[in-house]
C-alpha positions in Angstrom: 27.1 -16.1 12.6 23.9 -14.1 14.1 23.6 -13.7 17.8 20.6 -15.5 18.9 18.0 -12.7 19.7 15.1 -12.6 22.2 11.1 -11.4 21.7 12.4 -8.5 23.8 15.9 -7.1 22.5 17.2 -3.9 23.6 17.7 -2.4 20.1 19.0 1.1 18.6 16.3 3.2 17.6 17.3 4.7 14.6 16.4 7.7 11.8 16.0 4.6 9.7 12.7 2.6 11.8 11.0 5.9 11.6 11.8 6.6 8.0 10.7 3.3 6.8 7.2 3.4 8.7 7.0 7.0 7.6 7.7 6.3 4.3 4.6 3.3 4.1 1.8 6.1 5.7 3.2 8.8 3.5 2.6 6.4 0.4 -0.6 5.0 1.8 -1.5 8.8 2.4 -0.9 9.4 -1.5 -3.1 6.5 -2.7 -6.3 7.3 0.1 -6.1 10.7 -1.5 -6.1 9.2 -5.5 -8.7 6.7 -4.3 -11.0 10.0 -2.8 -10.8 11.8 -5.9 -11.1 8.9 -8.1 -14.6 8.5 -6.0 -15.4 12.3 -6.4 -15.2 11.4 -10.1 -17.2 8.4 -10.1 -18.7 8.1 -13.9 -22.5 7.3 -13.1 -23.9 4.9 -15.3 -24.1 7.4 -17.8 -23.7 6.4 -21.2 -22.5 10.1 -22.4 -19.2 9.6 -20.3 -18.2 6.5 -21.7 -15.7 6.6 -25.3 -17.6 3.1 -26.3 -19.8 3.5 -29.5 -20.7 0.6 -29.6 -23.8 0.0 -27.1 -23.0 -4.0 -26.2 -19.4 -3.1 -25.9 -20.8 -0.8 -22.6 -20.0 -1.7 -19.1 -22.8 -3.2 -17.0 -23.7 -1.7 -13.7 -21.8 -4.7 -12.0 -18.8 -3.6 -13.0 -19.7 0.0 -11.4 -20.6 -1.6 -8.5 -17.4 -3.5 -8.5 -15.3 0.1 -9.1 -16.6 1.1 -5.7 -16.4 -1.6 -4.1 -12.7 -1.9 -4.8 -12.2 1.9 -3.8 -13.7 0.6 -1.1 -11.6 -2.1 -0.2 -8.0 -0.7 -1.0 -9.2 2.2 1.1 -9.6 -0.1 3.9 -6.5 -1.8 3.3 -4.6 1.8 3.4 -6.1 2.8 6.3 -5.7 -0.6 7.8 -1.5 -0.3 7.0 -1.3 3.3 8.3 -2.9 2.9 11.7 -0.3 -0.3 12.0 2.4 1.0 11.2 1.4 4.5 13.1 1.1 2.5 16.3 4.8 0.8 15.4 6.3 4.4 15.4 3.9 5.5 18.2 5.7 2.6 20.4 9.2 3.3 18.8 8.8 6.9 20.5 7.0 5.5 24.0 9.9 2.9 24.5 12.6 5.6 23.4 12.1 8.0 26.5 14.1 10.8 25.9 14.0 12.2 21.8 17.5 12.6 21.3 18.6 8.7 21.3 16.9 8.1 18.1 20.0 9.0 15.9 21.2 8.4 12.1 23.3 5.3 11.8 26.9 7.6 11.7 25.5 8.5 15.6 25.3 4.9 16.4 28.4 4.9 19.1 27.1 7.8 21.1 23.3 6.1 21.4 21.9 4.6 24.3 19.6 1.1 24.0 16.1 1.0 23.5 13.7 -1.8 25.1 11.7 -2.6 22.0 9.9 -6.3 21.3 11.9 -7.1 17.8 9.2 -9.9 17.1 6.5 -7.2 17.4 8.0 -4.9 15.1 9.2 -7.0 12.6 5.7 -8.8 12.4 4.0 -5.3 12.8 5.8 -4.0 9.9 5.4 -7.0 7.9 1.2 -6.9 8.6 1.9 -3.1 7.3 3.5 -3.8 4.8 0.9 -6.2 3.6 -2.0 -4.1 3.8 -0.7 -1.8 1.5 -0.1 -4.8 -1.1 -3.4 -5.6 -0.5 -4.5 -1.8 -1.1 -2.5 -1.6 -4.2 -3.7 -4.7 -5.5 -7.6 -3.6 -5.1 -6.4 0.1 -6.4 -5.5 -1.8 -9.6 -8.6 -4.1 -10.1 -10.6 -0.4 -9.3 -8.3 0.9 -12.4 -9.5 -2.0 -14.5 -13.0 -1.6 -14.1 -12.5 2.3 -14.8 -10.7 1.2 -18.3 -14.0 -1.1 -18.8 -16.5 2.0 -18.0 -14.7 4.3 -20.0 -13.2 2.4 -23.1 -15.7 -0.7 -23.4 -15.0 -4.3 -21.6 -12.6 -6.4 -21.7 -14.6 -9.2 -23.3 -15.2 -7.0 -26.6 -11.2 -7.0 -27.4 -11.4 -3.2 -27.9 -7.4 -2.7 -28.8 -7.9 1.0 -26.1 -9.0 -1.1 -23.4 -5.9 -3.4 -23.3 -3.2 -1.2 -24.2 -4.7 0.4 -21.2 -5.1 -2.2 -18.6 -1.9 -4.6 -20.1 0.8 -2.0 -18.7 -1.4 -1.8 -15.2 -1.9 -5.5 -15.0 2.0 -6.0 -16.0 3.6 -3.5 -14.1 1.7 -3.1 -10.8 2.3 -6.7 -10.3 5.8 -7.1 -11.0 6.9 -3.8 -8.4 4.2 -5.6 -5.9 6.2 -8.6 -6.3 9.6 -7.3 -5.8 8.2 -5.4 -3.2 7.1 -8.4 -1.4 10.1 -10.3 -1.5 12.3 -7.4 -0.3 9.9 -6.9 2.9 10.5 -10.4 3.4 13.8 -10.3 3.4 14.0 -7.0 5.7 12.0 -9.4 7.6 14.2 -11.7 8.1 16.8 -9.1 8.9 
């Protein structure tokens, strides 16, 4: 049986809150960088960067537009996820006074308590952790419409283009998904 725990619980700050919300800005940081180059790179409608032959097999300027406007919103999302989770670690490190309390979990008898709102954490790092979903669900649509500029649309049934968006569209979801439900259960944690 769990101790019943109030919005403000003196909790052990530990190597492992910091890691965690490190470990979603670092990955954040990674994709805001692939999204910047994939933007330096942008194929302009130019029909001499495209593989497709076949002219009505080409992608349409919407689904350009639709490209950046999907860098666009995954980089908002990454951005959004890093400045959250940031300010988590940023309050971590106000609430822990002194440095040296925030220890590795074999230090835990020799730590002192830590005034942190659990609530606030938990549903800051949950917030985080859904804007990088978010971010890595927009970097995948981005992908797709890159398949469709450089390999032909979808709606032509060119064998490239789906052996090259049926991994993405497979894969991204399925770690996205078990992602999910093991946030949620850290959540509830």
């Amino acid at each position: 049986m769990r101790p019943q725990l109030s919005s403000t619980t003196l909790i052990l700050t530990t190597k492992i809150h910091i890691m965690a919300l490190d470990g979603i800005v670092n990955v954040n940081s990674l994709f805001t960088l692939a999204l910047f180059l994939g933007l330096a790179w942008y194929p302009a409608p130019d029909p001499s960067i495209s593989l497709v032959t076949d002219p009505s097999c080409a992608a349409s300027s919407a689904i350009a537009e639709d490209l950046i406007a999907f860098h666009v919103y995954s980089f908002s999302s990454f951005l959004f996820s890093s400045l959250i989770a940031l300010a988590l670690k940023q309050a971590i490190k106000i609430a822990d006074k002194d440095d040296n309390n925030i220890v590795s979990v074999d230090e835990v008898g020799s730590a002192s308590l830590v005034q942190v709102n659990l609530v606030a954490l938990r549903v800051g790092t949950l917030i985080s952790g859904f804007g990088s979903v978010f971010g890595c669900g927009f970097l995948m649509m981005a992908l797709v419409h890159l398949v469709q500029i450089k390999l032909g649309t979808l709606a032509c049934g060119s064998l490239y283009t789906f052996a090259a968006i049926g991994p993405l569209v497979i894969l991204v979801p399925l770690a996205l998904l078990i992602y999910v439900f093991l946030m949620l259960y850290a959540f509830t944690r």
